[in-house]
Wavefront OBJ file of the C-alpha trace (Angstrom):
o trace
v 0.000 0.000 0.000
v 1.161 3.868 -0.894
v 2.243 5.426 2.396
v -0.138 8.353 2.769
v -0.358 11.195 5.400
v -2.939 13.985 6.004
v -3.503 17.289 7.761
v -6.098 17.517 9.615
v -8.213 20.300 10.626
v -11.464 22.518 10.854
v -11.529 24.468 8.252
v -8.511 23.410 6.405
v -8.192 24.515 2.986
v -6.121 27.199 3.369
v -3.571 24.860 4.626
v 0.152 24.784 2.355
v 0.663 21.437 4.214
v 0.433 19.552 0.917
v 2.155 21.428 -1.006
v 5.239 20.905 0.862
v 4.915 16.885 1.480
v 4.199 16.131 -2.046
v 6.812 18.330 -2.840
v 9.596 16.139 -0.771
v 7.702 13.001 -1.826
v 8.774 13.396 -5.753
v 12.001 15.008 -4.880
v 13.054 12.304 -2.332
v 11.372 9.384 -5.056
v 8.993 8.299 -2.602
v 5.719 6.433 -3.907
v 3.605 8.479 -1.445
v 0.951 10.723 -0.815
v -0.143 13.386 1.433
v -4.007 15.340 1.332
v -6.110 17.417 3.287
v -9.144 16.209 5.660
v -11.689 18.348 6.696
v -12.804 16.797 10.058
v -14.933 19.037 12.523
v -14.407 18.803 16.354
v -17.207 16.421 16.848
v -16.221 13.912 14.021
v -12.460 14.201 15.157
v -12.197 10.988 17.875
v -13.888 9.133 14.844
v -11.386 9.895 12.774
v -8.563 9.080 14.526
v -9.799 5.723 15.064
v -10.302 5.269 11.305
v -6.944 6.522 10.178
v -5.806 3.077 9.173
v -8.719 2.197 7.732
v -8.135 5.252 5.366
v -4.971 4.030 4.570
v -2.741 6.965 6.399
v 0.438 6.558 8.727
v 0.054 9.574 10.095
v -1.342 13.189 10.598
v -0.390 16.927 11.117
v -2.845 18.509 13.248
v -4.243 22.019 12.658
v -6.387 24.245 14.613
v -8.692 23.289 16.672
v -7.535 19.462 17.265
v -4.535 20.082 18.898
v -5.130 20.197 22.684
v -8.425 17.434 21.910
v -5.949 14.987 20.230
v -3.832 14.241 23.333
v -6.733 12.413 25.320
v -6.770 10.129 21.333
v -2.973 9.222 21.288
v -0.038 8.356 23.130
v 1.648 11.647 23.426
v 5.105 11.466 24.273
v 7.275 13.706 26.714
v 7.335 16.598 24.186
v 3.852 16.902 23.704
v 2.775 16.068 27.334
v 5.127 18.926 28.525
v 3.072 21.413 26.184
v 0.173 20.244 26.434
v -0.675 19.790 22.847
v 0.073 17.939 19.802
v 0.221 18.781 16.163
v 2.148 15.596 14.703
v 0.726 11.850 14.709
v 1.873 8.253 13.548
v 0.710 4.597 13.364
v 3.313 1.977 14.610
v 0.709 -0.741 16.860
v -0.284 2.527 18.452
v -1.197 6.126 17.627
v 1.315 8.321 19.168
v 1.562 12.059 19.142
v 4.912 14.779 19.669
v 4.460 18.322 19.227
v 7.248 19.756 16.208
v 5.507 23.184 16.757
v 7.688 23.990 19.462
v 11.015 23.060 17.298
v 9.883 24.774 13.941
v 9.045 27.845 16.268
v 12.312 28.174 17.294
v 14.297 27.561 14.805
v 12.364 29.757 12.447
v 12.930 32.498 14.667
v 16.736 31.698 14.841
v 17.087 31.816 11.108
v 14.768 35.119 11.106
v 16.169 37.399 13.686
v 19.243 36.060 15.213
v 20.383 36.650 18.956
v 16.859 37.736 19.437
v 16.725 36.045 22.978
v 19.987 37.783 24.051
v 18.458 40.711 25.547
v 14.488 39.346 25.667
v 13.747 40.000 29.370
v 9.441 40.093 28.173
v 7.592 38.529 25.381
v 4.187 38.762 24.441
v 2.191 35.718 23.239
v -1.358 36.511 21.606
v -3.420 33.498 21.697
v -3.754 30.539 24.189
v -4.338 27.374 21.793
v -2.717 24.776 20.764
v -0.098 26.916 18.767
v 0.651 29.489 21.934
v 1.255 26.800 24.050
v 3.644 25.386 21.874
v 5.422 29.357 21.766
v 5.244 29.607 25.500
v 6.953 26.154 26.342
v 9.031 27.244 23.048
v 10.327 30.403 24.969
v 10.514 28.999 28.542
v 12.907 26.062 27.303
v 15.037 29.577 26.314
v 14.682 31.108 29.432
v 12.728 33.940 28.709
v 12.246 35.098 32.538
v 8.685 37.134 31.665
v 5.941 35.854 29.081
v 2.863 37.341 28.782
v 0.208 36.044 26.990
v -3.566 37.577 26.257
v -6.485 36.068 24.550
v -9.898 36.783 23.097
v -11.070 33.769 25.818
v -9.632 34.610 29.293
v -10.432 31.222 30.693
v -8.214 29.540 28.224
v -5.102 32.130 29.238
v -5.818 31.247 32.886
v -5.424 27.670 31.666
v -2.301 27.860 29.998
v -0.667 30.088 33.363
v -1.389 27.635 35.130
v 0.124 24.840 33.282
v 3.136 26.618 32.797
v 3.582 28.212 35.635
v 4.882 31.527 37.799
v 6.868 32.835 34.644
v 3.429 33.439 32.974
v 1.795 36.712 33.460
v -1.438 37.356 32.189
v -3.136 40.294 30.525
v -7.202 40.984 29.937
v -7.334 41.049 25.841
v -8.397 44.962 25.884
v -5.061 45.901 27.650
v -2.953 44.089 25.211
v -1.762 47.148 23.864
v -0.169 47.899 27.081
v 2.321 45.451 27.082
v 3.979 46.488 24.353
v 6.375 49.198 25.516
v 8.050 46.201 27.824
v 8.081 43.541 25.451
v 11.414 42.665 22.886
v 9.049 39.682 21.438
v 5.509 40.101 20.261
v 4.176 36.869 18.585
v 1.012 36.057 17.110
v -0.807 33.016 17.523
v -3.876 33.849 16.956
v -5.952 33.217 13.394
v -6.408 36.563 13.636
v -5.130 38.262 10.078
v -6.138 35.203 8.731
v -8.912 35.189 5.496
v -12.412 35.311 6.455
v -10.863 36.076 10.127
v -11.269 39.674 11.591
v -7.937 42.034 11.801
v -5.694 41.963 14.443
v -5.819 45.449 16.192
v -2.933 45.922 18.142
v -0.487 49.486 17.850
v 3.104 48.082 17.537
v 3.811 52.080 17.897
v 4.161 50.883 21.578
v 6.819 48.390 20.739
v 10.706 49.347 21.506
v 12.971 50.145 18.613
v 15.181 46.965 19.181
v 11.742 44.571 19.240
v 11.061 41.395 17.352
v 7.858 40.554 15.766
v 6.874 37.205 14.683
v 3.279 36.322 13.046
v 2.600 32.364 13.050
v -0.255 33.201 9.794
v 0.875 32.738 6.949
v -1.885 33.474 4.726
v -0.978 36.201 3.540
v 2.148 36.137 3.948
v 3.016 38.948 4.631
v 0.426 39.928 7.298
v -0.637 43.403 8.501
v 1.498 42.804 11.349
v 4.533 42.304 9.651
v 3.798 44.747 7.074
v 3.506 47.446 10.297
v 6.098 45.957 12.328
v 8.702 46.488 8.663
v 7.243 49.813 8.529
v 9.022 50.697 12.348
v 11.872 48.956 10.766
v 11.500 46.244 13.627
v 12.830 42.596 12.767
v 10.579 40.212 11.575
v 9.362 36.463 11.333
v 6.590 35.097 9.121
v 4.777 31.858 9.589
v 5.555 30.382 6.493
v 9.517 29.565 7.652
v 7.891 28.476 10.882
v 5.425 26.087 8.682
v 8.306 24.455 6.587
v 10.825 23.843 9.786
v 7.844 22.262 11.822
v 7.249 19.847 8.857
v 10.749 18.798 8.848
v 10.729 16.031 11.275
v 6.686 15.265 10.313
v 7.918 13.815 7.203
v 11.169 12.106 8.144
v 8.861 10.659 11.137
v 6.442 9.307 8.132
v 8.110 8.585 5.362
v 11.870 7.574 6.369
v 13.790 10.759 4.978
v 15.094 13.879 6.483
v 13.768 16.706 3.637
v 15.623 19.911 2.624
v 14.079 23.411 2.726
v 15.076 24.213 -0.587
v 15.159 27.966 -2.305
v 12.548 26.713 -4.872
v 10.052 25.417 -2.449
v 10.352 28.190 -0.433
v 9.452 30.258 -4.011
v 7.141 27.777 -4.876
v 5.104 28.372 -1.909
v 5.443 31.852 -1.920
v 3.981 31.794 -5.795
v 0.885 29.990 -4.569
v 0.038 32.569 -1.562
v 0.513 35.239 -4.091
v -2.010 33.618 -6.708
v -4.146 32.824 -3.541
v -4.125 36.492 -2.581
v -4.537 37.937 -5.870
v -7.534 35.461 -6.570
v -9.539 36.746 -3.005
v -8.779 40.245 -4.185
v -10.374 39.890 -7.747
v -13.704 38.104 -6.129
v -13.831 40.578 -4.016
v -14.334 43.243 -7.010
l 1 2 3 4 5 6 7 8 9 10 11 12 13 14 15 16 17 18 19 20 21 22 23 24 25 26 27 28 29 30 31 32 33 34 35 36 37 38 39 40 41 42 43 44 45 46 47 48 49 50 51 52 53 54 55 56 57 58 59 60 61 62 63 64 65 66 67 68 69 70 71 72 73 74 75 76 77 78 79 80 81 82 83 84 85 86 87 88 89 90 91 92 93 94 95 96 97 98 99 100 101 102 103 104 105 106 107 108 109 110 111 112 113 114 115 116 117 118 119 120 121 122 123 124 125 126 127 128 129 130 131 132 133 134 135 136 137 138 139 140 141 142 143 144 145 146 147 148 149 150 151 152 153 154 155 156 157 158 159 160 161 162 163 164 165 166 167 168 169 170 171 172 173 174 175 176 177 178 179 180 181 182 183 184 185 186 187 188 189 190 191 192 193 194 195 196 197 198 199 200 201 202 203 204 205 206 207 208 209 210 211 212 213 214 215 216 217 218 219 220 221 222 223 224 225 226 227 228 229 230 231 232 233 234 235 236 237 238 239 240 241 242 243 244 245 246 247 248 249 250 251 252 253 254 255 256 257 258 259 260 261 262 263 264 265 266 267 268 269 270 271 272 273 274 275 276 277 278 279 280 281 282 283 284
């Protein structure tokens, strides 16, 4: 049987996912496969059990199944320290890591280097699957002060007290006030995101020598980044964040350790761009 994989999530057609894995597939001469599934929260457990029946060996998770899948899977100590997963695989058992955390960082790296040298303060927006993934991301660097603000406030008192004293947390209509303190800011919300509302935040506030990283990629270049290149401010989009995290997904499913290459990279970039251009012209 083709080795297949999926990526799983509710909605999920905006995900890039595939592009990438069928991508490595041909270039690494793999017979495989890789496609989206549109699964919604309540069909999700159903799914799971199914995924061999459907011929997969595995999954990428996508919002909102990444805190559900852990009670699904075996998670191992990666994902159980976070608290959610985003990467699964068939072997007896389904088991579940989290290469959010990884792609995160090492995006970042690549992006802005040194930007933890002087990072006393970061701000996280969001408090899913993907924040909690940044926040254990950032504590494993030692970030002494994160704090993190959400639409929901009951989810950010959640994730503070998973992770502990180092988390501060701030109502979402004060968000702007953490700014001034904060050499991070990062996004990981779906806010910027199409058919998603803006993010309203004044990166004014932010200090000359901040960092700004946006986990959407779609568009890629989001208002936030556009405003945060406008102060001159370093940046990080979500689409570097997207290919490192996949990294490991694949050589977990398929046997081989992929390259980010220059022309997937443009490749991708080309596709947004049509993507964007098409939403624009429907929109006239």
């Amino acid at each position: 049987m083709t080795p297949a994989a999926c990526v799983v999530g509710w909605p999920v057609e905006h995900s890039r996912s595939p592009l990438i894995h069928n991508y490595w597939l041909k270039a690494c001469g793999i017979a495989g496969a890789y496609r989206r599934e549109a699964v919604a929260p309540d069909k999700f457990r159903d799914f799971l059990q199914s995924l061999a029946e459907r011929g997969y060996i595995g999954a990428n998770l996508i919002f909102p199944h990444k805190e559900a899948a852990m009670a699904y899977a075996q998670p191992d100590e990666r994902a159980r320290a976070v608290g959610a997963a985003n990467t699964l695989w068939l072997d007896g058992v389904l088991h579940a890591t989290n290469t959010d955390v990884g792609g995160f960082l090492d995006n970042l790296d690549a992006c802005v280097p040194g930007w933890d040298r002087n990072c006393e303060t970061a701000l996280v927006l969001g408090a899913g699957g993907a924040a909690r993934a940044v926040v254990y991301g950032l504590l494993e660097r030692g970030i002494p002060r994160i704090i993190v603000t959400n639409r929901t406030a009951q989810r950010t008192q959640a994730l503070q007290q998973w992770f502990g004293s180092r988390i501060r947390v701030a109502p979402w209509e004060d968000r702007d006030r953490s700014l001034s303190e904060a050499r991070l800011l990062v996004n990981a919300t779906k806010l910027g995101m199409p058919g998603q509302p803006a993010l309203a935040i004044d990166t004014a506030r932010l200090p000359a020598d901040a960092a700004v990283a946006d986990l959407v990629y779609v568009p890629l270049i989001t208002p936030l980044l556009r405003a945060a290149t406008a102060r001159n401010l370093r940046t990080a989009d979500g689409l570097g964040m997207l290919l490192r995290q996949a990294v490991p997904q694949f050589q977990l499913w398929f046997g081989k350790k992929p390259e980010i290459t220059p022309e997937l990279r443009r490749l991708l970039e080309q596709d947004l761009a049509l993507a964007q251009s098409q939403a624009r012209n429907g929109q006239e």
